[in-house]
N, C-alpha and C positions, 0 to 999 in steps of 0.2 A: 471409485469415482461416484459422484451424486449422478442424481438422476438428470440433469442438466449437462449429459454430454456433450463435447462437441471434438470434434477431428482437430486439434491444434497439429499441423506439422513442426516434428523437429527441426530446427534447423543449427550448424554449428557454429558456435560463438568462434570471434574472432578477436583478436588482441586491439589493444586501442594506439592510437599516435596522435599525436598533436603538439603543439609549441612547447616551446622549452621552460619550464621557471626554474629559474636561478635555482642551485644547488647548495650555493651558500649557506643554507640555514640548516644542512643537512650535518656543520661543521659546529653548530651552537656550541657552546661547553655545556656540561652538566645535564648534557640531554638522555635519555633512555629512552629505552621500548617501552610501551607499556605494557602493562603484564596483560598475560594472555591466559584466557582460561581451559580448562580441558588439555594443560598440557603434556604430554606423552614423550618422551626419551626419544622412542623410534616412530616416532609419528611425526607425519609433516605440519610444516608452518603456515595454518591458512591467516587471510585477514579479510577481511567483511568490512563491507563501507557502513550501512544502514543497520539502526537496528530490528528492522524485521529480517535482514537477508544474516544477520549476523544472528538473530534468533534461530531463523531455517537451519544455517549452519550448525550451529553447534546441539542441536536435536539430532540431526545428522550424524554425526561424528562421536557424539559424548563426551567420554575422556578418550578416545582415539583420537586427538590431536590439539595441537596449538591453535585458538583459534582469537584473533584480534580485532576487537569491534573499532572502528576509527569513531565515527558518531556517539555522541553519548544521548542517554534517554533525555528528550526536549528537545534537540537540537538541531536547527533546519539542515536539509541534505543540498536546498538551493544555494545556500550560501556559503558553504562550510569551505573553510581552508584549515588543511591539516597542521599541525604541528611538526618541527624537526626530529621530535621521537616517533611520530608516526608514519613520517618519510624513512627514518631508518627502520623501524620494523617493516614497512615493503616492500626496503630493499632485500629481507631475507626471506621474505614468505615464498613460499613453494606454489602458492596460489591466492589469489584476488577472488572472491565473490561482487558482483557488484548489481545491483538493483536494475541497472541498465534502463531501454527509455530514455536516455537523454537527463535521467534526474540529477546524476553526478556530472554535473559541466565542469569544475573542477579536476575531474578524473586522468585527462590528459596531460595535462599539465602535472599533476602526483605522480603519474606512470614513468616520464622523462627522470624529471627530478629528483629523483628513489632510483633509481635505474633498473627498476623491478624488470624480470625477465624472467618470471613464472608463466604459470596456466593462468589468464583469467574466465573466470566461468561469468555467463552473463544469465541472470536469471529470465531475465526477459526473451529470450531469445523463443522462435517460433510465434508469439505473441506480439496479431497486428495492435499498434493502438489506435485511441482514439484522436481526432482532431483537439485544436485549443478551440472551437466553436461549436463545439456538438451542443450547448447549452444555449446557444443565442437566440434561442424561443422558447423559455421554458415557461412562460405563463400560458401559449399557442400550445404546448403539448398537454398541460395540464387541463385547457379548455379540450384537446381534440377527447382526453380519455374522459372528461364529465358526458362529450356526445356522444361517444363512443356508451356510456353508462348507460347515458337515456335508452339509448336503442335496443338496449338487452342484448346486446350480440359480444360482448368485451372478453366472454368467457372461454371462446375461442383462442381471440388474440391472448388472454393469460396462459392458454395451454401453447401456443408456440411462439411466445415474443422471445423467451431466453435461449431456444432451439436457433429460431433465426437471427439473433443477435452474436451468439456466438460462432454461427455458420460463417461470418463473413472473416472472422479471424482466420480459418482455415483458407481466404485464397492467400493470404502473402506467400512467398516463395522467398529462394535464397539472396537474389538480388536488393532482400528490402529489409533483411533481416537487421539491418544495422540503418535501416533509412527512420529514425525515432527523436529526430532534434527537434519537430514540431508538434510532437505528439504526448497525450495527457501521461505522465508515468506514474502513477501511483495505483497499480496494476494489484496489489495486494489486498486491494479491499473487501476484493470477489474472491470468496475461499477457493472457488474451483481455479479462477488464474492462480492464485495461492499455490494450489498441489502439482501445477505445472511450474512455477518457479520452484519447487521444494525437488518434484523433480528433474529438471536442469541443475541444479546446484548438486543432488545427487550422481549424476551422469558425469561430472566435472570433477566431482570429489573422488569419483570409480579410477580414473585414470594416473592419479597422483602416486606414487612409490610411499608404500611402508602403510599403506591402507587396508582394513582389516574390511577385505569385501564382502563377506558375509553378515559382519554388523553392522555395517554401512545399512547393505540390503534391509534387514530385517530391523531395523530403525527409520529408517524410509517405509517398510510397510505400517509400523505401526505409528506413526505420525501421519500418514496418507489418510489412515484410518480415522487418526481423529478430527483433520478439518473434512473430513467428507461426514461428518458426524453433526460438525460444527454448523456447514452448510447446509444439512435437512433441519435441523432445530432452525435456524433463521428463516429458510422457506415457510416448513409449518406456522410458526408465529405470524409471518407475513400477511402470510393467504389469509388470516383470520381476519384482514383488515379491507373492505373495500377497496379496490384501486384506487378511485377517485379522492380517498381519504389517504393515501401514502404520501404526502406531501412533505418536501424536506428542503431547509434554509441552513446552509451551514459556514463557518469563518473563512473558507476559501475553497475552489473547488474537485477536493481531493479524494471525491467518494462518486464522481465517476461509475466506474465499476461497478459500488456498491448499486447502486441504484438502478442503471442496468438490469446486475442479476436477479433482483427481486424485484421489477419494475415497479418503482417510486417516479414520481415527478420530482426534479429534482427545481424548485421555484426559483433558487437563485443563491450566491454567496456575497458576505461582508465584501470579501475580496474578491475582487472581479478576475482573476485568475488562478491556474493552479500553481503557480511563484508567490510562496506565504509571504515573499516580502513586497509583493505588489501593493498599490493603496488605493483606495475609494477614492471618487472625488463627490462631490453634492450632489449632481444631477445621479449620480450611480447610487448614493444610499439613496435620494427623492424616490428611485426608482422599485428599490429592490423594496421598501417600503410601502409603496403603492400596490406592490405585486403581492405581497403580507397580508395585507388588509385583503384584495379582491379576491384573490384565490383563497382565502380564510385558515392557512397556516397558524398551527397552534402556539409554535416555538421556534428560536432559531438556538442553533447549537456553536459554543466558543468551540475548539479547539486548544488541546492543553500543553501547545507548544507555542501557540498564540498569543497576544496578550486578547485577553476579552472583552477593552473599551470599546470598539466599535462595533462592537454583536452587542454588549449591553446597552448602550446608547439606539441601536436600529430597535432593538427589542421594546426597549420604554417606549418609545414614539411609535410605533404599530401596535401596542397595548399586546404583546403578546409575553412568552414565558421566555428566559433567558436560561440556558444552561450552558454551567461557569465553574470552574473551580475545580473541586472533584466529579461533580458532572460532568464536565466536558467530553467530547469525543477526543479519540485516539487518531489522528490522523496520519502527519508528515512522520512521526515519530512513537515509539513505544513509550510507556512512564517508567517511571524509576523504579526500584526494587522495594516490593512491598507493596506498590499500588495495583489497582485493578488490569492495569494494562501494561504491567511487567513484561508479560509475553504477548507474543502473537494472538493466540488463544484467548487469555483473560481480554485483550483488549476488543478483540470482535465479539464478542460476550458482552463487554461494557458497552460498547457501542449499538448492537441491537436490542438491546435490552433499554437503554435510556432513548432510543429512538421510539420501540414499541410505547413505551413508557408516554411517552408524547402524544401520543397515541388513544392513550386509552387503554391500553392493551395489558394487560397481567401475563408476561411470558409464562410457556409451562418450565415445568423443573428443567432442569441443564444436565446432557444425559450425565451419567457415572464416567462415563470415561472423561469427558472435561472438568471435571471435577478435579480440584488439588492441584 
């Protein structure tokens, strides 16, 4: 673990229930599973919602087991409705991974429908989150840390803002563990919640039949290993930057986390929430653009699961930098195979690295072990 400890309590996941959708599509003709990677004769059938938690997974597992991503790289997890091949792969999986947080609303409804009656592991589980409001002063916060600057005393608050931030994760207890319908879920931004969803999905995968627990183990340490690796390279870079100057404008607001564990002002998003299919209205771009120009935000970043007209359009009109394209951030979603944010890794890599970048900033080298 990085040097950003904190006490998260375990707490045990729990199976999901909710309304019925019709089963009928489960009867489509010409439908299949979809194929599954890492799959193993005697090895169980897992399926993974997201592709970070279906990333986690099969790092995990390797070629010990079947493992079925439902999401494919792009593709939002707000909105997703599964297919009939993918109801029936979980109807036979032995186990569900799921993001948890409330991000799969859809999920209840998959669970009935499927008639799945596996293990589901929730990655989220022991991890309090954050409110949908944590953001609603972010020009007020960005102003408290420029007086907080003036004052010469900020260097304090940098040595225990991420201690006392992640402090509060540890009061949730068991009653709350599942109370996440209102709260921000895109909990992977921050590698250290990372290595605690890596290990929950771990602890989930240990209790499964036909699992080879010692490579389990020692596949878990060494992936443990590399976002705790991941996460001192982004801190160093960080620190390199004035507080007051860590400022970030992103397509919607799904880096939470991120911003937190390195404390960034986070100025504001295109999309006024963490639902990529929420929309601006005028007074809300007038806004975030007002806030652009005053707090003197160099860049706003798309998201490359987004479409980027409306970060391009706020960008032009605050006269700032737009990153688009293959720039973009990695957010709701990993990228395809071959690009920079294939994996987990590559993509928190892309992402602090085009942020530093914004910045000013020349990352140092990326250690060897994130490497390939």
């Amino acid at each position: 673990m990085s040097n950003r400890t904190s006490a998260f309590r375990r707490l045990p996941a729990a199976l999901v229930g909710g309304a019925v959708l019709s089963a009928a599509a489960l009867t489509l003709a010409g439908c299949s599973a979809p194929a599954a990677s890492g799959a193993a004769a005697d090895g169980p059938a897992i399926v993974a919602t997201t592709t970070q938690v279906g990333d986690f997974t099969r790092e995990l597992v390797g070629d010990g087991a079947a493992v079925t991503q439902l999401l494919s790289p792009g593709q939002s997890a707000h909105s997703f409705d599964p297919s009939a091949a993918q109801l029936l792969a979980l109807s036979k999986a032995d186990a569900l991974v799921v993001n948890g947080g409330g991000l799969e609303s859809w999920l209840d409804d998959a669970v009935q429908a499927s008639g799945f009656d596996g293990v589901l592991i929730d990655a989220s589980t022991g991890i309090e989150l954050h409110g949908t409001d944590d953001h609603d002063h972010e020009a007020e916060a960005h102003d408290e840390v420029e007086a907080t600057d003036a004052a010469g005393d900020h260097a304090e608050s940098d040595e225990h803002a991420d201690d006392e931030a992640h402090d509060d994760h540890a009061e949730g207890d068991a009653e709350h563990d599942h109370d996440h319908g209102s709260g921000n879920p895109h909990i992977w931004t921050d590698p250290e919640l990372a290595e605690h969803m890596v290990e929950n999905i771990a602890d989930g995968i240990a209790e499964l039949p036909g699992v080879d627990g010692d490579a389990l183990a020692q596949n878990e340490t060494d992936y443990l290993a590399k976002l705790d690796a991941l996460d001192e390279w982004i801190t160093e870079n960080v620190e390199s930057v004035p507080v007051a100057e860590r400022l970030l404008v992103t397509n919607h607001d799904a880096f939470t986390y991120f911003v937190e564990a390195y404390d960034v002002t986070f100025v504001g998003s295109v999309i006024p929430s963490f639902d990529d299919n929420a929309e601006p209205s005028a007074a809300e771009i007038d806004a975030l653009v007002d806030r652009i120009r005053s707090t003197g935000v160099a860049a706003v970043f798309s998201e490359a699961s987004i479409s980027p007209k409306a970060a391009e359009t706020i960008a032009a009109e605050a006269g700032v930098t737009v990153y688009s394209g293959p720039d973009a951030l990695y957010g709701d979603s990993l990228g395809v195979e071959g690009s920079e944010g294939a994996t987990y890794l590559g993509s928190q890599l892309h992402n602090a690295r085009l942020i530093l970048e914004s910045w000013g900033v020349t990352p140092t080298a990326v250690p060897a072990s994130l490497q390939g």
